[in-house]
C-alpha positions as CSV (number, residue, x, y, z in Angstrom):
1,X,13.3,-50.1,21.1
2,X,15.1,-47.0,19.7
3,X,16.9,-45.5,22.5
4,X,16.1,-41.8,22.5
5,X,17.7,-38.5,23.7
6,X,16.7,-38.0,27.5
7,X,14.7,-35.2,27.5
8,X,16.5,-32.7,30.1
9,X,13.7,-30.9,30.7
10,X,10.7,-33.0,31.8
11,X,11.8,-32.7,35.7
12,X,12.2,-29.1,35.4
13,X,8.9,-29.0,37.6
14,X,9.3,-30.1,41.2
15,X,8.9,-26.9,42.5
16,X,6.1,-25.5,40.0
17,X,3.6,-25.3,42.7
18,X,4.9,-22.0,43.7
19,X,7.6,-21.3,40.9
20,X,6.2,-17.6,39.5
21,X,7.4,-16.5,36.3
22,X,10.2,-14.2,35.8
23,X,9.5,-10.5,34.7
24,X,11.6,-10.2,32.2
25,X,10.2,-13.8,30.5
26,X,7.9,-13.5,27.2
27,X,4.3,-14.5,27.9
28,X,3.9,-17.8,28.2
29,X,1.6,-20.7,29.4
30,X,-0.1,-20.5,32.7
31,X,1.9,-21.9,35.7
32,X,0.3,-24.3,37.7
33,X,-0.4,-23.4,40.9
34,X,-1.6,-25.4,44.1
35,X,-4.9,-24.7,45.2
36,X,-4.3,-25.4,49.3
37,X,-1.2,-26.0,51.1
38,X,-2.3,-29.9,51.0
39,X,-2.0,-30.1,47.4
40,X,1.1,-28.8,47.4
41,X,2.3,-31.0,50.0
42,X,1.2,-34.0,48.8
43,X,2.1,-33.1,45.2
44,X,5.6,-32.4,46.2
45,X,5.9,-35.7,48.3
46,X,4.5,-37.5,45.2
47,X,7.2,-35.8,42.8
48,X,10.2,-37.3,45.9
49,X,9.2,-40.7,44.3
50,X,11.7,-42.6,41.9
51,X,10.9,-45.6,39.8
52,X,8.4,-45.7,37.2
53,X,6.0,-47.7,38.5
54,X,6.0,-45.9,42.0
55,X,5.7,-42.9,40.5
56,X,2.6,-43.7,38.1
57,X,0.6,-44.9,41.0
58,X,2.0,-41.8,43.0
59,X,0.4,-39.7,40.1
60,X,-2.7,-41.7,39.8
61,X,-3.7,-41.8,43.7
62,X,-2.6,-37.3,43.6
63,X,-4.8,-37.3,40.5
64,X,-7.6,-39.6,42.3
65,X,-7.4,-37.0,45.5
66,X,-7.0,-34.0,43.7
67,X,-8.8,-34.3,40.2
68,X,-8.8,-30.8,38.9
69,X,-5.3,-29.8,40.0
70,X,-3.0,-28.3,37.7
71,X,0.2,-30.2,39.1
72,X,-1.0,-33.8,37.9
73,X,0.4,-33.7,34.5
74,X,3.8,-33.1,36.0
75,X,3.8,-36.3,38.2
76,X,2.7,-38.0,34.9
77,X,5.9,-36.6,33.4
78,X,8.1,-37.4,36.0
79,X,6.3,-41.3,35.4
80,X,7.5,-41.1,31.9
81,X,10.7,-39.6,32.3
82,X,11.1,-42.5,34.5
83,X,9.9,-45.1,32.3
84,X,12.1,-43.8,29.5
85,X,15.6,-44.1,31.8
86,X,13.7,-47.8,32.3
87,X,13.8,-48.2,28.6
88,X,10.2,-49.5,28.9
89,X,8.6,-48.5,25.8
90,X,5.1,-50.1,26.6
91,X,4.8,-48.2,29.8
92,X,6.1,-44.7,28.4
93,X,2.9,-45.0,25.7
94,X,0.3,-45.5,28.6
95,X,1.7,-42.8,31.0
96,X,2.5,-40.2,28.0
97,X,-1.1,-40.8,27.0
98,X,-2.2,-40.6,30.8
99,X,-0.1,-37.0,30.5
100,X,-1.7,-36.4,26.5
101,X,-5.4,-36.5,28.5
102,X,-4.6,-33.6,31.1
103,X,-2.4,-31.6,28.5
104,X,-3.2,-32.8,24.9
105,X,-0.4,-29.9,23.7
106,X,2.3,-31.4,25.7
107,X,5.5,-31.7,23.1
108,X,7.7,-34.1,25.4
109,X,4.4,-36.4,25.6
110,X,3.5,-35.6,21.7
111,X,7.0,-36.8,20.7
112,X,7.7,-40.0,23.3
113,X,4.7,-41.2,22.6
114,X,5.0,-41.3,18.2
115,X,8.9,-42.6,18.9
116,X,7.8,-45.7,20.6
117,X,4.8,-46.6,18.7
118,X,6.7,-45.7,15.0
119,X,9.6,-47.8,16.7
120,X,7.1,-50.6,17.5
121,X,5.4,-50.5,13.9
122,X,5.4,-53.7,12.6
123,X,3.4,-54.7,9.2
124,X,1.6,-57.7,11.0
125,X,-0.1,-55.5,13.8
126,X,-3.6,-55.4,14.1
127,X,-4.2,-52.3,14.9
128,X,-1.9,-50.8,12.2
129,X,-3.8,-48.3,10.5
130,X,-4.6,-46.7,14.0
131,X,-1.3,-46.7,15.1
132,X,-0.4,-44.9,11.5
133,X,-2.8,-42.0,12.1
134,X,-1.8,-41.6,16.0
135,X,2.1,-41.2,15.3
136,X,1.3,-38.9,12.5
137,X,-1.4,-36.9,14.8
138,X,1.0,-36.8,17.6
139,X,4.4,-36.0,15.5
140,X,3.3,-33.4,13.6
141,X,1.0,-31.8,16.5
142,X,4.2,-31.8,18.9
143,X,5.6,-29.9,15.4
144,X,3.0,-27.4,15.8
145,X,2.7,-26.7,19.3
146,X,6.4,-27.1,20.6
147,X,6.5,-23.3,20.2
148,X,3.7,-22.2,22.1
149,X,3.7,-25.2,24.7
150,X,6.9,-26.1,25.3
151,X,8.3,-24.9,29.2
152,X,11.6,-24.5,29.4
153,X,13.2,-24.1,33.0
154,X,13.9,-21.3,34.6
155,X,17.4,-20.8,34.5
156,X,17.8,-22.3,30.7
157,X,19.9,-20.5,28.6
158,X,18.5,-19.3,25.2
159,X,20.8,-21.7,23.9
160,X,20.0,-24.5,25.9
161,X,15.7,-23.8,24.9
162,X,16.9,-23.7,21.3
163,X,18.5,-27.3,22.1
164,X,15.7,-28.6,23.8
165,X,12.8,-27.6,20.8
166,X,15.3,-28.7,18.2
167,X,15.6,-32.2,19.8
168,X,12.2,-32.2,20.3
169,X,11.7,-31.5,16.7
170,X,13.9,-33.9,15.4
171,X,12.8,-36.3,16.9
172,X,9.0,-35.6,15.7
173,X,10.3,-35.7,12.1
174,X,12.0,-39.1,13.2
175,X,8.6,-41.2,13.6
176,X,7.7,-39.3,11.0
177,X,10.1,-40.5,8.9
178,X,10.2,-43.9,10.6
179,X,6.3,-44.6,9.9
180,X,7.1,-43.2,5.8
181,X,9.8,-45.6,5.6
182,X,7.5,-48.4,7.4
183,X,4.6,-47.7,4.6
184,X,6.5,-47.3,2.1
185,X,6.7,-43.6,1.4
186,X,10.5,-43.3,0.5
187,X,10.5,-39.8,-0.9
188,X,8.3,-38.7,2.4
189,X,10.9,-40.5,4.4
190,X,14.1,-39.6,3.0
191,X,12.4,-35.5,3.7
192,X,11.4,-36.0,7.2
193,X,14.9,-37.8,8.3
194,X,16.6,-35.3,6.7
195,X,15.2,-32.6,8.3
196,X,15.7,-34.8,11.8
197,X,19.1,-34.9,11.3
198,X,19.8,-31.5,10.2
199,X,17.8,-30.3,13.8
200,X,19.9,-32.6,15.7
201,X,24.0,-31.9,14.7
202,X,25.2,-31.5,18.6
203,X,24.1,-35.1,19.2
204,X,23.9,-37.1,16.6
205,X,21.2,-39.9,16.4
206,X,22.7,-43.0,14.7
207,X,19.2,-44.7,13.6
208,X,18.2,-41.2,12.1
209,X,20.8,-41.7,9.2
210,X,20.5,-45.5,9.4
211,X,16.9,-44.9,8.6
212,X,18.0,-42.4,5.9
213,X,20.2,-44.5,4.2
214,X,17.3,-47.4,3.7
215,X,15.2,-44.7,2.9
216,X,17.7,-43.3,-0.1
217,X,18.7,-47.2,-0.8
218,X,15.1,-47.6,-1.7
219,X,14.9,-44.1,-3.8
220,X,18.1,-45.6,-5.7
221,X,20.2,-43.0,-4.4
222,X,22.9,-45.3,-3.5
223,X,25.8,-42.7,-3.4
224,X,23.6,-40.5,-1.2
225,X,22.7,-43.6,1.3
226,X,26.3,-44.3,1.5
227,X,26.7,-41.1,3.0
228,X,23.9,-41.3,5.3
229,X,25.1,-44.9,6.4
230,X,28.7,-44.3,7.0
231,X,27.6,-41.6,9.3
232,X,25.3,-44.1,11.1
233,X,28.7,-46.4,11.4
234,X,30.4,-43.8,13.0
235,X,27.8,-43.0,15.5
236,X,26.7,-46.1,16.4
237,X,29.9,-47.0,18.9
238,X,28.8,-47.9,21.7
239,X,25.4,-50.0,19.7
240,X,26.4,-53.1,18.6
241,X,23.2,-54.3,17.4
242,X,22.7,-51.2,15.4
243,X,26.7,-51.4,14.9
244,X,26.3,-54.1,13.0
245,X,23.0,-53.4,11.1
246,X,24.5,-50.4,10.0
247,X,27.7,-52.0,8.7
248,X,25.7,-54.4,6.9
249,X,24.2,-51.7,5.0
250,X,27.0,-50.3,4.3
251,X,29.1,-53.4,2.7
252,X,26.0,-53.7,0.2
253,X,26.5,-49.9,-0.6
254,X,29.5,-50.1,-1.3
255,X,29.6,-53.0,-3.7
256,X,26.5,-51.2,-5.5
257,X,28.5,-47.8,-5.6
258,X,31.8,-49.5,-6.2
259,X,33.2,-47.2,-3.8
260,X,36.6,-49.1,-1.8
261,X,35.7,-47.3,1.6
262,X,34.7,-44.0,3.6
263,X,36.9,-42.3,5.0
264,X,39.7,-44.4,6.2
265,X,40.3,-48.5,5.3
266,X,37.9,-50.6,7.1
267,X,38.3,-54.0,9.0
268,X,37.8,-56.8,6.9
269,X,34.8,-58.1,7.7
270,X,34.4,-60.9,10.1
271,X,33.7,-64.3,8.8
């Protein structure tokens, strides 16, 4: 699976059964309140939980006890947070679509939940042409909500929200892109990973111009994927696996461009 950006803020709500907003804040979504002093207890003693599958059965008996509270989707978030420092991709779909049910505009949900199935795409499933239509539904709804639904915490900076809806959003146009390149849609793909790696500059996601590159190596545009790849070189220290798909990509660009190198000499490579 595509390891993706932790998203910072999908704790932010361990105390949101009493957190008010502040004055000075721009209207916003309802905070969730507990109903009775039980709730809250038992939501916050539920929210103490660590490990993902603890903490989806911690959610699922609260939600069991307490079916219309407001506070469930946040233990369900805390599941897939948990899930997703797991890197367990097949658990993070079932929770995030646990959370989609109790908030359908949730943008953390929205976004996990396209990144693992576009990630997962494969052309021999099933169940493809479903899984087509829910990554775009979910992508490009997390696109249209983020603004309106997306909760920051409290004390986040302006510059740190920014952060937060931009990652969000690039990683939206990521499965995007992702499911383009997957069905063939080069031009569609090359336009979505673009615009994910233009919202995401502070942290640069390797498989974002990895994926661009195949994307503009399909268009033709070798000079342009060479770009795109020798970028997803450099950012993919760390990844050998993608390391090494990347540079693989590259050598083949380069002997179609006739260009010697990027930047600097490289290694010869290994025999």
């Amino acid at each position: 699976m595509k390891t993706v950006v932790l998203i910072l803020v999908i704790c932010a709500g361990a105390a949101f059964a009493e957190q008010q907003p502040s004055p000075s804040a721009a209207p916003a979504r309802h905070v969730p309140q507990a109903k009775t002093h039980a709730e809250y207890n038992d939501y916050n003693a539920a929210y103490a939980i660590n490990g993902g599958a603890a903490m989806e059965k911690a959610a699922d008996d609260f939600a069991a006890k307490y079916p219309t509270s407001e506070l469930r989707s946040y233990l369900y978030a805390k599941a897939l947070h948990e899930y997703q420092s797991e890197d367990n991709p097949a658990r993070m779909l079932s929770t995030g679509n646990k959370l989609l049910q109790i908030d359908p505009d949730n943008a953390i949900a929205l976004v996990l939940t396209a990144t693992v199935m576009a990630d997962s795409l494969a052309d021999g499933d099933k169940d493809r042409e479903q899984k087509v239509t829910s990554i775009r539904k979910n992508a490009s709804h997390a696109l249209e909500t983020v603004n309106s639904s997306f909760v920051a915490p409290a004390n986040a900076t302006p510059e740190q929200i920014t952060a937060y809806k931009n990652t969000l959003q690039s990683m939206a146009h990521s499965a995007l892109g992702i499911v383009a390149l997957k069905s063939a849609e080069d031009s569609s793909a090359e336009s979505e990973l673009k615009a994910a790696a233009e919202l995401n500059t502070s942290q640069p996601d390797p498989y974002i111009w990895y994926h661009l590159a195949l994307a503009q190596d399909h268009l033709k545009k070798y000079d342009a994927a060479l770009v795109s790849v020798n970028r997803a070189v450099e950012y993919s220290t760390g990844n050998r696996d993608l390391g090494d798909l990347a540079k693989g990509e590259q050598k083949r660009l380069l002997t179609l461009t006739g260009a010697q190198t990027q930047d600097k000499p490289q290694s010869p490579a290994p025999k």
